[in-house]
Structure formats: C-alpha cells, structure tokens
Backbone as XML, in Angstrom:
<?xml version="1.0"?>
<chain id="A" units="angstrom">
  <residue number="1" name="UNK">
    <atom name="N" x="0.804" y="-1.204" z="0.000"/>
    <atom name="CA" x="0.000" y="0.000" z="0.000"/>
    <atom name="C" x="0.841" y="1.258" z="0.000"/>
  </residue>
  <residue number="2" name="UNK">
    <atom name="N" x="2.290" y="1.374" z="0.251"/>
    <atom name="CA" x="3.106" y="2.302" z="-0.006"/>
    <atom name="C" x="3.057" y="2.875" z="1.788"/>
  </residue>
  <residue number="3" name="UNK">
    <atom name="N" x="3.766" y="3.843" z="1.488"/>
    <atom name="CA" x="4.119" y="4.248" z="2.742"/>
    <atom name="C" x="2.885" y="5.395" z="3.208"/>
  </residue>
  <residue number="4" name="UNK">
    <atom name="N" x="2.007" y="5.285" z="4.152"/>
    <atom name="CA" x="1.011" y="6.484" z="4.658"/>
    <atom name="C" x="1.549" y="7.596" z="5.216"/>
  </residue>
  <residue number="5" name="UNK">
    <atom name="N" x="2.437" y="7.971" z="5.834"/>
    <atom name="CA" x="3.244" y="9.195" z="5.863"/>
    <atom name="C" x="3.677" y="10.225" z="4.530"/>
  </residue>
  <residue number="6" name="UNK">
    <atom name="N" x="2.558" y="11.328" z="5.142"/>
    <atom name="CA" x="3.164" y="12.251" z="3.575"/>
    <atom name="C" x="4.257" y="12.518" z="3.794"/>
  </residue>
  <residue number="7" name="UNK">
    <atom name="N" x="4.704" y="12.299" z="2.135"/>
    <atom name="CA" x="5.791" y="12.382" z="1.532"/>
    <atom name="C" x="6.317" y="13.831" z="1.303"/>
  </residue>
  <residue number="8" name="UNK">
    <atom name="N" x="7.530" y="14.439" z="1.671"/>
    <atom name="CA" x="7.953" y="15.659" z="1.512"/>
    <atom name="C" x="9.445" y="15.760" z="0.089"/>
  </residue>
  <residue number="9" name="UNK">
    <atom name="N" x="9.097" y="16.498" z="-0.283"/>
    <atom name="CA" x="10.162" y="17.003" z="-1.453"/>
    <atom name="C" x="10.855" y="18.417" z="-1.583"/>
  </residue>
  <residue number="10" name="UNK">
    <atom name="N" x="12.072" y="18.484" z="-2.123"/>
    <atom name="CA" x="12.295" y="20.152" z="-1.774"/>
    <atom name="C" x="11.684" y="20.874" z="-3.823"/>
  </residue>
  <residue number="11" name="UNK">
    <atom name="N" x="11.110" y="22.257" z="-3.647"/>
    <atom name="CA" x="10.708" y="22.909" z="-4.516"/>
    <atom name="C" x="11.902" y="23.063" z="-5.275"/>
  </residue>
  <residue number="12" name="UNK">
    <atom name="N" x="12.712" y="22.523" z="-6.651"/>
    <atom name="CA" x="13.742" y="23.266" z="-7.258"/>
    <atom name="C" x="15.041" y="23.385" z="-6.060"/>
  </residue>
  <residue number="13" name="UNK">
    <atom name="N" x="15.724" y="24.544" z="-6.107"/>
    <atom name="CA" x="16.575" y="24.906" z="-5.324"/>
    <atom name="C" x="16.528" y="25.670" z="-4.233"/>
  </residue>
  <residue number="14" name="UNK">
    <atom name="N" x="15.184" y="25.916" z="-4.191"/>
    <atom name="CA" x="14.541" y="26.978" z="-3.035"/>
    <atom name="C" x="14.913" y="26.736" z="-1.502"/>
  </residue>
  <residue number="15" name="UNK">
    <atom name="N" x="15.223" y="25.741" z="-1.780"/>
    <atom name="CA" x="15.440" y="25.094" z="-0.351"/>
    <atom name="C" x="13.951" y="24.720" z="0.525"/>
  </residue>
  <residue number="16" name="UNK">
    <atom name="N" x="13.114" y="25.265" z="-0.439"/>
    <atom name="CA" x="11.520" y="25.391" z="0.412"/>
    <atom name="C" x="10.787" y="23.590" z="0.439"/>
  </residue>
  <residue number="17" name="UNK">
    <atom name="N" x="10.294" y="23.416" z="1.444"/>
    <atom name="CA" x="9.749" y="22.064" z="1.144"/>
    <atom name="C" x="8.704" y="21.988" z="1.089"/>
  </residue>
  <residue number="18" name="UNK">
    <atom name="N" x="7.830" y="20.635" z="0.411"/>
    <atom name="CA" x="6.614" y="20.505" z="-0.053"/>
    <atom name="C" x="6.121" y="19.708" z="-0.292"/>
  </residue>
  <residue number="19" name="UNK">
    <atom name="N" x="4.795" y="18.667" z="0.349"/>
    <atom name="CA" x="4.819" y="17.971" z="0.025"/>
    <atom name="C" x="4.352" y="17.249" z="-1.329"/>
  </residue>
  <residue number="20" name="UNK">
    <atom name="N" x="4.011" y="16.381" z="-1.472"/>
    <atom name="CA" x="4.096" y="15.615" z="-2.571"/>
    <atom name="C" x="2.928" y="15.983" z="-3.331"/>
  </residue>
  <residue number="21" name="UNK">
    <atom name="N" x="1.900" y="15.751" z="-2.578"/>
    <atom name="CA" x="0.222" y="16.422" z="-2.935"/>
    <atom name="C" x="0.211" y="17.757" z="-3.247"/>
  </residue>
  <residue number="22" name="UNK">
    <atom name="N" x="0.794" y="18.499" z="-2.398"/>
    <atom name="CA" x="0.595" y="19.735" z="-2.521"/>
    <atom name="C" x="1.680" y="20.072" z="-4.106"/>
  </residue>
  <residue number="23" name="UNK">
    <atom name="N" x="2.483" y="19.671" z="-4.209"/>
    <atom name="CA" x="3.083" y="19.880" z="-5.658"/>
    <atom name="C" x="2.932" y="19.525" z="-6.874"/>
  </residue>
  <residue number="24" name="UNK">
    <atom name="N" x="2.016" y="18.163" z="-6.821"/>
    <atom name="CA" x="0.633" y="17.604" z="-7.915"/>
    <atom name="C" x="-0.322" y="18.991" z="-8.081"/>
  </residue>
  <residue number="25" name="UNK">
    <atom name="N" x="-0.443" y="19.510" z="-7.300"/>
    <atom name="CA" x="-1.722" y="20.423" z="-7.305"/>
    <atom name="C" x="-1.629" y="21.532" z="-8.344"/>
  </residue>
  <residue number="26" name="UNK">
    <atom name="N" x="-0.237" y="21.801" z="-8.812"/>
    <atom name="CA" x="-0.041" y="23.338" z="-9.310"/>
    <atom name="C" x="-0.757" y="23.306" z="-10.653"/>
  </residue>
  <residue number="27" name="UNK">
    <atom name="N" x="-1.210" y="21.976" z="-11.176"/>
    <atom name="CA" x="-1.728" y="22.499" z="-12.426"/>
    <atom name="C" x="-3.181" y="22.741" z="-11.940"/>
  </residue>
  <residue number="28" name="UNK">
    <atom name="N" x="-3.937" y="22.309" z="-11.456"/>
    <atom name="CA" x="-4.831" y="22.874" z="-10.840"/>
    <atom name="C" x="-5.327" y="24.366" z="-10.214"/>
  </residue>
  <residue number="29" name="UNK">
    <atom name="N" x="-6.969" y="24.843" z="-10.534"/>
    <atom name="CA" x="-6.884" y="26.248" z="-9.572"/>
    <atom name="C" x="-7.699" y="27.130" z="-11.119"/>
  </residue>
  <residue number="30" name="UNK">
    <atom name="N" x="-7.219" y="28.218" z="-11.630"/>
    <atom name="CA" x="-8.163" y="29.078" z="-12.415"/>
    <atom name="C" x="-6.537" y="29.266" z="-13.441"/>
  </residue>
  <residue number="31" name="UNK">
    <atom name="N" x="-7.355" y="28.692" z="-14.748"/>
    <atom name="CA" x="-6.973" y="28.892" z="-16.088"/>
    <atom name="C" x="-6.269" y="30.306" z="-16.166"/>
  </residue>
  <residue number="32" name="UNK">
    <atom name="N" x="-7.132" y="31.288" z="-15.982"/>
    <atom name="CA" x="-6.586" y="32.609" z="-16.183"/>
    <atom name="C" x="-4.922" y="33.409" z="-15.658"/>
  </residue>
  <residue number="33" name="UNK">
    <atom name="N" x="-4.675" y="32.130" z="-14.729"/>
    <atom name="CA" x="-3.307" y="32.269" z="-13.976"/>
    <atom name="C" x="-2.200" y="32.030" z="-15.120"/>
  </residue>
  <residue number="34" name="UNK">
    <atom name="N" x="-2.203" y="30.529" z="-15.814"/>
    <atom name="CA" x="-1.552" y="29.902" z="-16.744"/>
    <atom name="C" x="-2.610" y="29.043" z="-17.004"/>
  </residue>
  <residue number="35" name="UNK">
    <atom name="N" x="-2.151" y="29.087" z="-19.171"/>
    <atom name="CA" x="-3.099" y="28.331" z="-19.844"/>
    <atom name="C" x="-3.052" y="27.147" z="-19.558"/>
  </residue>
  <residue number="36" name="UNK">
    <atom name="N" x="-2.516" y="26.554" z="-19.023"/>
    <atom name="CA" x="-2.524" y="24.746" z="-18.967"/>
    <atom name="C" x="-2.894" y="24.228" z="-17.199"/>
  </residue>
  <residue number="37" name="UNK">
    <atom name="N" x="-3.509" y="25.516" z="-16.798"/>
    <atom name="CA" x="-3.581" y="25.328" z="-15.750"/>
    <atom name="C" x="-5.486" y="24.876" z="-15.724"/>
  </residue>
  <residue number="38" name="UNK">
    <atom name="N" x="-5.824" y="23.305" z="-15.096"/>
    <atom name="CA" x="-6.858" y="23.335" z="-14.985"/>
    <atom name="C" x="-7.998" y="23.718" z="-14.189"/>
  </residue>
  <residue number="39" name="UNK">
    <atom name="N" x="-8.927" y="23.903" z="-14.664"/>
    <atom name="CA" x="-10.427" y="24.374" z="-13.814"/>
    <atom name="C" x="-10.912" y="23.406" z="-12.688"/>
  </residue>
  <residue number="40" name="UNK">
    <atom name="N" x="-11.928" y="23.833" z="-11.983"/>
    <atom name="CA" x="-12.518" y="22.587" z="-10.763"/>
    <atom name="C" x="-12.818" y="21.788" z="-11.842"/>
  </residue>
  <residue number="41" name="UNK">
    <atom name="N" x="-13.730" y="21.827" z="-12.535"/>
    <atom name="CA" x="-14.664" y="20.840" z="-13.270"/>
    <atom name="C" x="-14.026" y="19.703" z="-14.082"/>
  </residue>
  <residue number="42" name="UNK">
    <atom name="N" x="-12.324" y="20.618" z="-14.658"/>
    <atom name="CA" x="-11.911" y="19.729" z="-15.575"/>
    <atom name="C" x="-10.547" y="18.684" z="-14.393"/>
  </residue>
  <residue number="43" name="UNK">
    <atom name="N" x="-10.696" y="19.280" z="-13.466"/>
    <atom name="CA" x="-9.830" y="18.927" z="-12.622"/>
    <atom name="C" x="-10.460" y="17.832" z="-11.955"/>
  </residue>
  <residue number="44" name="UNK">
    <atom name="N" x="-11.575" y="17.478" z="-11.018"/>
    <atom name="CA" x="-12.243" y="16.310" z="-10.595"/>
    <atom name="C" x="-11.955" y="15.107" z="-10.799"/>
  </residue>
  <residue number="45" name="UNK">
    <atom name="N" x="-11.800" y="14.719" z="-12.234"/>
    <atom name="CA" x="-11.654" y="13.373" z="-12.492"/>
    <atom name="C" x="-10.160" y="12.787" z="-11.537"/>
  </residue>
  <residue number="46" name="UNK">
    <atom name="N" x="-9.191" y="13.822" z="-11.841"/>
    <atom name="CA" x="-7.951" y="13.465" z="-11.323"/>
    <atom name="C" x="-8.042" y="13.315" z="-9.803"/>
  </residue>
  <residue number="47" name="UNK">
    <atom name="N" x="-8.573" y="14.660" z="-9.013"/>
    <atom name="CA" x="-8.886" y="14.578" z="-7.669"/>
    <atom name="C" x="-9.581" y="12.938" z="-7.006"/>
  </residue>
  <residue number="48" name="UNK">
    <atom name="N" x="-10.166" y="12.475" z="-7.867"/>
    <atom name="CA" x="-11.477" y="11.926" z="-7.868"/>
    <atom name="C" x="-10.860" y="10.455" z="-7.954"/>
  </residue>
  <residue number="49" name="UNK">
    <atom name="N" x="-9.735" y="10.321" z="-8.453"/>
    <atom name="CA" x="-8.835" y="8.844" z="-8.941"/>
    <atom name="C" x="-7.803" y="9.191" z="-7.805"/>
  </residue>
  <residue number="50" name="UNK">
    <atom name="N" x="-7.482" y="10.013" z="-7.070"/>
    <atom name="CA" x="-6.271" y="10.166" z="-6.171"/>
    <atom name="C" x="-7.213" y="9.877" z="-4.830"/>
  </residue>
  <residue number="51" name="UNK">
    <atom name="N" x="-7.730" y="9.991" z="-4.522"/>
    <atom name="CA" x="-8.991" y="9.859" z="-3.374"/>
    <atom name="C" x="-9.167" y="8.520" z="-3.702"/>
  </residue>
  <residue number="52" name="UNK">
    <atom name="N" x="-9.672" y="7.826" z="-4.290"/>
    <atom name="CA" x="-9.485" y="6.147" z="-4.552"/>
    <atom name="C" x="-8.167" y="5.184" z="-4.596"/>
  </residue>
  <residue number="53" name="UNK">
    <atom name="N" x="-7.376" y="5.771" z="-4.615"/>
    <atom name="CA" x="-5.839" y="5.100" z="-5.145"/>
    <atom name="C" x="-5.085" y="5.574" z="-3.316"/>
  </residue>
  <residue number="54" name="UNK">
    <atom name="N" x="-5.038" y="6.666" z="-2.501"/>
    <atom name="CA" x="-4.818" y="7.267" z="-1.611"/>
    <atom name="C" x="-5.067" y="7.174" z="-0.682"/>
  </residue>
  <residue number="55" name="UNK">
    <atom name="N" x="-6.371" y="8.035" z="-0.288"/>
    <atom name="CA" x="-6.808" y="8.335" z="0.584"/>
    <atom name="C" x="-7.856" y="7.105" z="0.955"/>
  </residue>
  <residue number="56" name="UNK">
    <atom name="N" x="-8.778" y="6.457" z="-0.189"/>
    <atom name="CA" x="-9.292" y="5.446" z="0.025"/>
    <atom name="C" x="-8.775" y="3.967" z="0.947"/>
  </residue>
  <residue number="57" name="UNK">
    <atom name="N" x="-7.749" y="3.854" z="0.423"/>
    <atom name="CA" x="-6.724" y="2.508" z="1.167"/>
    <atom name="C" x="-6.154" y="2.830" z="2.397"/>
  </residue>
  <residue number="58" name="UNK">
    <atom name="N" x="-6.020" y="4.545" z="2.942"/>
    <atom name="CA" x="-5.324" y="5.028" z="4.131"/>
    <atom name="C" x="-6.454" y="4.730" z="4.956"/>
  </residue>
  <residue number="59" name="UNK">
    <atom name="N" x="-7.706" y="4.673" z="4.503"/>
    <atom name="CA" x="-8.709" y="4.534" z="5.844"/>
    <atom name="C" x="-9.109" y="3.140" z="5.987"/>
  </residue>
  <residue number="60" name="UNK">
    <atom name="N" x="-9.055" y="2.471" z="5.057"/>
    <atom name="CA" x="-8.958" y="0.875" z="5.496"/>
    <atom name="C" x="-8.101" y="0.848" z="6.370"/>
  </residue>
  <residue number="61" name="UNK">
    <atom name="N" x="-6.624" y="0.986" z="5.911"/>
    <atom name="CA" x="-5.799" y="0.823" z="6.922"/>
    <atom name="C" x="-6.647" y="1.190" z="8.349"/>
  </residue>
  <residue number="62" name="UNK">
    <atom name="N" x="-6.464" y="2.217" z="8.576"/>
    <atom name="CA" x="-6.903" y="2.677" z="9.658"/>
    <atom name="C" x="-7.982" y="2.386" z="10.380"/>
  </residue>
  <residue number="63" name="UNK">
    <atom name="N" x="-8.885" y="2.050" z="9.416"/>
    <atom name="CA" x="-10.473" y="0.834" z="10.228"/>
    <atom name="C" x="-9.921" y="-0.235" z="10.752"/>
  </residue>
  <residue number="64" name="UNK">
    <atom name="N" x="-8.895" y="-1.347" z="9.955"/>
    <atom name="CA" x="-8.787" y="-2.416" z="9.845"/>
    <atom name="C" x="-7.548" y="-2.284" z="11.426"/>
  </residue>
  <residue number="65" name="UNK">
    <atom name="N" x="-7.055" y="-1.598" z="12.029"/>
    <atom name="CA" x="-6.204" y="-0.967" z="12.312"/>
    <atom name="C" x="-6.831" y="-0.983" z="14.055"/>
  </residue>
  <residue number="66" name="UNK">
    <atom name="N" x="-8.162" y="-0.010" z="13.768"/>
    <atom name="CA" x="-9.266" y="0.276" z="14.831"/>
    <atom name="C" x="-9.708" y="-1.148" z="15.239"/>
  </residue>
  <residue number="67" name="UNK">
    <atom name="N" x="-9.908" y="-1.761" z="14.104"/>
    <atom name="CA" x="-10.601" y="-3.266" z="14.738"/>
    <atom name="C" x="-9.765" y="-4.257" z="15.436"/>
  </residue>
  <residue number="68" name="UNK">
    <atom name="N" x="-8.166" y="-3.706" z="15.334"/>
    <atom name="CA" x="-7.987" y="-4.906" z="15.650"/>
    <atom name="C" x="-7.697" y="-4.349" z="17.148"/>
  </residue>
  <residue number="69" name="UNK">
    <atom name="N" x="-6.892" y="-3.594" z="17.550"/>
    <atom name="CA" x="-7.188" y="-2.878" z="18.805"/>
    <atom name="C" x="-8.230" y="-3.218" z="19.931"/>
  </residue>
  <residue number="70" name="UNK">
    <atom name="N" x="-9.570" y="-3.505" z="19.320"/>
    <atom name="CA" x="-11.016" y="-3.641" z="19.560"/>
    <atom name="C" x="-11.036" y="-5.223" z="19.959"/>
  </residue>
  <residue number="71" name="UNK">
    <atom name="N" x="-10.037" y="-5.850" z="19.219"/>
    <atom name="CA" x="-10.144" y="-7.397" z="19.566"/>
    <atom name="C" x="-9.835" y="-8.048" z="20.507"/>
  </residue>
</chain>
C-alpha cells in the first residue's frame, strides 16, 4: 500500500519544502493564472482517482487498524 506518511520534497533549489500532494496540485486552480492550468470541473476526475488510489486505502488501513485494537 506504499508508505502512509506524507511524503515531503524540496521545490527546485529553493530550499523550500513541499509535500508531494501539494506539488501535484499546481496544475490545478483558475486557467486565467496559466493556460494549462486546470479548472474545478476539468480537474475532478484526477482529484477523484487520487482519493481512490490514496486516501481510500489510508482509511482501510486505519479501520482495519481500529478493529484490531477492539479485539
């Protein structure tokens, strides 16, 4: 299932850090910023497959996790 701890990366040479999600995101947000930058609407599908692939399997974990605790 990969590692559940977000993942951190540094920006370029900035020295600035960031994580992994948050640096997927930049094409995302309002077109009018940069042309290749996508809209909510056209953006979803992607949001929408990262929430299933992600966030979906982090909360199994974490049920499956709760239950056993419980046992």
């Amino acid at each position: 299932m990969g590692n559940p701890i977000m993942q951190y990366t540094y920006l370029g040479r900035t020295g600035v850090k960031v994580s992994r999600l948050c640096l997927g995101c930049m094409s995302y947000g309002d077109p009018r910023w940069r042309p290749w930058v996508l809209d909510e609407q056209s953006a979803m599908p992607f949001f929408r497959k990262a929430i299933v692939t992600t966030v979906q399997p982090a909360k199994q974990v974490a049920e499956a996790c709760r239950q056993l605790s419980l046992a």
